[in-house]
C-alpha positions in Angstrom: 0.0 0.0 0.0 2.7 2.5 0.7 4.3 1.9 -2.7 1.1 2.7 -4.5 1.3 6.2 -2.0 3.9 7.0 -2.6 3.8 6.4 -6.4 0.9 8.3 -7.1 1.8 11.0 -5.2 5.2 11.4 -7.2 3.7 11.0 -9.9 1.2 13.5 -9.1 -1.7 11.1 -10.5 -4.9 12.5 -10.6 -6.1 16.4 -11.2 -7.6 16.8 -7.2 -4.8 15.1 -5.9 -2.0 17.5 -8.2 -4.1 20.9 -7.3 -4.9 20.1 -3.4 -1.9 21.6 -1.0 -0.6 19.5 2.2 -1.7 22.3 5.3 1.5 23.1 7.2 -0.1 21.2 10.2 -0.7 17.8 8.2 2.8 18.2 7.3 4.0 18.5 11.0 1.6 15.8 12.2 2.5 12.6 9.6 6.4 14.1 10.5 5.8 12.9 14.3 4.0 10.1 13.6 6.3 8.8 11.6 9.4 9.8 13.7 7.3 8.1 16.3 7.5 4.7 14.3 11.2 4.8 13.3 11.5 7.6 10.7 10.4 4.8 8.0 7.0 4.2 6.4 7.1 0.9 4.9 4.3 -1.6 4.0 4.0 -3.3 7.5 3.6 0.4 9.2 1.7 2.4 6.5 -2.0 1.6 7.9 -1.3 2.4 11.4 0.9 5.8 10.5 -2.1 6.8 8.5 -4.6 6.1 11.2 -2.1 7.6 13.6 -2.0 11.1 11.3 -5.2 11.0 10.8 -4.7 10.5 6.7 -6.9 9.6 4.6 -4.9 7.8 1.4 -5.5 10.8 -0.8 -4.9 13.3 1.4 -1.8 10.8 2.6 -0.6 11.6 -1.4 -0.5 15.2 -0.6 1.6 15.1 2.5 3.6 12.8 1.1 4.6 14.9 -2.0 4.9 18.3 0.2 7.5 16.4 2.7 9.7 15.3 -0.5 9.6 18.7 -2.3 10.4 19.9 1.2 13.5 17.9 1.2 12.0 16.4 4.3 12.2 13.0 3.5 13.3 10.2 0.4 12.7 7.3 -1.2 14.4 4.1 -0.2 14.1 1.3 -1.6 10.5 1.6 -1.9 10.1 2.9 1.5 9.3 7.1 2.7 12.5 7.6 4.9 12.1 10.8 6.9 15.1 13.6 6.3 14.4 15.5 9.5 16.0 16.1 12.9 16.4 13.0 14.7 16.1 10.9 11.7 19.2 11.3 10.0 
């Protein structure tokens, strides 16, 4: 599930999902949850960081693409790797 995120939203699939903006505090919020859980969203964790941020999968897209044109976090092998303090 997280690939298919994470794919559409750097791909930018869809025209809601390319116009809508990731809010400052959704940003913030899936940042802690996932430093919470490792500072790696991966297909075992992806449900219950989602859950945790409050993310819906579409509005999960969004966040996701702000935090990598943020330089906030990467791609690794598949996986969203935070690029914040304390997950280095």
């Amino acid at each position: 599930m997280i690939r298919s995120i994470l794919l559409a939203g750097v791909l930018g699939l869809g025209a809601t999902i390319a116009q809508a903006q990731a809010t400052p505090a959704q940003v913030q919020k899936l940042v802690e949850v996932i430093a919470a859980n490792g500072c790696v969203v991966n297909a075992d964790n992806n449900t219950k960081i989602l859950t945790d941020a409050g993310l819906q999968d579409q509005d999960a897209q969004v966040v996701v693409n702000a935090l990598l044109g943020l330089g906030q976090a990467e791609i690794v092998d598949g996986n969203l790797k935070l690029k914040t303090a304390g997950c280095q």
